[in-house]
Steps between C-alpha positions, in 0.01 A plus 500: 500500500628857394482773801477802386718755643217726678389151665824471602597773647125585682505161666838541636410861624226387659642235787779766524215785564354294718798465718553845515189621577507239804828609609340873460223415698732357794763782490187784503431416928912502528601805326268561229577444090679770350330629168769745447728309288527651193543892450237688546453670140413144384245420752207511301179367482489179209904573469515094441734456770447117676490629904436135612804291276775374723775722693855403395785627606739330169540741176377212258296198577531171249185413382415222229430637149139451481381329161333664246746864440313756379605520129581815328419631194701552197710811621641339803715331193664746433586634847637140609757530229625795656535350817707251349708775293558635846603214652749386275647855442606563938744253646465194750390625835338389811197712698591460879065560543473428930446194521467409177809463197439465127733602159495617172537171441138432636323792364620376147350134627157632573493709157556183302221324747265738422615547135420097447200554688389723208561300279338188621252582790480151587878557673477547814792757604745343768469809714447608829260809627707678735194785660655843599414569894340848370428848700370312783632145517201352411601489121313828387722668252370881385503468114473877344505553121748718262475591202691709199343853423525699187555854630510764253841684470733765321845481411582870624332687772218781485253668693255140502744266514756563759536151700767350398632130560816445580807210402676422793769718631828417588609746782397358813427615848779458773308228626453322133169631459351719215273819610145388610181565354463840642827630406497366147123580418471836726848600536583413143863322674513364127468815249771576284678165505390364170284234622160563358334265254183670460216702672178438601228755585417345853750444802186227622544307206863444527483441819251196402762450242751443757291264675425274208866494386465551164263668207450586183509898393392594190657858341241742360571350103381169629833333582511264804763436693534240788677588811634263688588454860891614534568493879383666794596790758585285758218643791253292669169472331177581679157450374349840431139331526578377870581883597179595325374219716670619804419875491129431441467570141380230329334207662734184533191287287489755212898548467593402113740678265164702333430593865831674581558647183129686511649565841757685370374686238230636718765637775779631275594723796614187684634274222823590605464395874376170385710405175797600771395271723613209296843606422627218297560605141517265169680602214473362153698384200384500127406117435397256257136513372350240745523624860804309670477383877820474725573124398540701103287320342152635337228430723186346456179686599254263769834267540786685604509607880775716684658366817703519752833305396559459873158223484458449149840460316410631139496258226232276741161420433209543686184371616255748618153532627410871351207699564224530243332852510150641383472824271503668870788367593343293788648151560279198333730233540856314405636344230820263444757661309851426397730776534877636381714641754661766203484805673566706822393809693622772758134414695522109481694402774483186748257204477188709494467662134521457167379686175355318218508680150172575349668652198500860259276733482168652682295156539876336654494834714147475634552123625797610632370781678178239609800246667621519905326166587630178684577170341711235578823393320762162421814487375506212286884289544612137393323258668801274561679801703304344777 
């Protein structure tokens, strides 16, 4: 008998809801069960987050691959060959994970699994689910969306279009840094060094630029021109929609990228106080015509996902439970995807996050912008590892 994933996976959260709810229920008369275990921006109503799945303290727990993968369609091709371009293009090298230890040598096992897999579905893959502990230990992983924009630009300044986006510098800061946000944006730390590419007419939509890591501009006699990510300034990044959050502005359930940018342009006086806020700083190089991800190979929109390397060694493949979202962007439910670790991001960090790609253009953008739900997520390795 075939078991279908969702089968699967339900069943097995069930007995392990159960348990937790009992050991809830016990702990409530001792100390009381802590609901406060996730940041508070993302502690909204229907976020998809699993409250009642089993505490663990271990970064990745082994899991058997259930049966029946969820198969992709035609363009996930095309993205798996760039995983294996990757892979055979970087040299031998192990990924010290916590507990766990895997190789390039692995990843490029699990490609050619999945890659047979494709082409006979009746393989079964000789892999291993490996699930990522998530935000709160219990396995719930925040999975936002990103996107590439087209932003319309000039080559030369004027009154309209005076934004401009930056290469990366190569004066640093005493302490290795580049300026921050404010100083480069406000301060203009960067004018007269030669290191504009183009100008936009809106500091907000670089800034989303910024965020997304890469874009396509298109000059005023219709030529387009991706930008590509090209390094960073080297300053902390902090979510500008948590200080909305925090300062009152916007409701934590009703924070999205369309929210804060309405935001924004309806409190110009302040944009500067809350761009500034954030002050890590992307800069860009002129690319290829498909946008590149930090692994430098095109990416593949509804496949490729950025990470953090630290968890998810690029080059791996992923299993993930993502949310599936109304026209209102309210959660209806999961779905079983496989992913492509391809990419990376100054706000993915630790166990808790990832981004999944939803493509070019305004539809990519407003799934994007819809995205800041829970799922869960497995790093698929060679079976005989174990």
């Amino acid at each position: 008998m075939i078991i279908s994933i969702k089968q699967f996976t339900s069943s097995f959260d069930v007995s392990r809801s159960r348990l937790a709810t009992y050991i809830c229920l016990i702990t409530l008369f001792i100390n009381g069960c802590s609901t406060n275990e996730i940041d508070h921006s993302n502690d909204f109503k229907n976020n998809g987050r699993d409250a009642n799945a089993l505490k663990r303290d271990a970064l990745y727990l082994a899991e058997s691959l259930p049966p029946g993968l969820p198969y992709p369609d035609a363009t996930f091709q095309f993205g798996l060959e760039q995983q294996a371009n990757y892979l055979n293009k970087i040299s031998e090298q192990t990924f010290a994970l916590e507990q766990l230890t895997t190789s390039v040598s692995d990843l490029k096992v699990v490609t050619t699994e999945i890659q047979h897999w494709l082409e006979n579905p009746k393989h079964s893959p000789n892999l291993i689910a490996h699930q990522i502990k998530g935000q709160d230990q219990r396995g719930n992983v925040q999975i936002t969306g990103y996107y590439v924009p087209i932003i319309s630009a000039r080559h030369l300044p004027d009154s309209q279009y005076r934004f401009p986006l930056y290469r990366k510098p190569t004066i640093r800061n005493e302490d290795g840094t580049f300026p921050s946000r404010e100083d480069i944006d406000f301060k203009g730390a960067l004018t007269g060094q030669g290191l504009e590419l183009a100008y936009t007419d809106s500091l907000i939509d670089n800034f989303f630029l910024h965020v997304q890591g890469s874009g396509v501009i298109e000059y005023e006699d219709g030529e387009q021109k991706l930008l590509s990510w090209g390094g960073v300034n080297g300053h902390a990044y902090r979510s500008i929609g948590k200080v909305l959050i925090e300062k009152g502005e916007i409701d934590r359930k009703d924070i999205s990228a369309q929210s804060i940018k309405q935001w924004l342009i309806e409190h110009p006086e302040r944009q500067q106080e809350i761009l500034s806020a954030n002050p890590s700083y992307l800069f860009f190089s002129e690319g290829p015509n498909k946008p590149i991800g930090a692994a430098n190979v095109p990416l593949t929109p509804l496949y490729s996902a950025a990470v953090d390397p630290s968890v998810i060694p690029l080059g791996s493949i992923l299993l993930a439970q993502v949310p599936k979202l109304d026209a209102n962007g309210d959660l209806i439910d999961h779905e079983f995807r496989l992913l492509l670790a391809q990419d990376k991001g100054g706000a993915i960090k630790g166990p808790g996050h990832i981004d999944w790609y939803q493509g070019i253009g305004e539809d990519a953008h407003f799934h994007a912008g819809q995205l800041k739900h829970f799922g869960k997520v497995w790093l698929l390795l060679p079976k005989q590892r174990q």
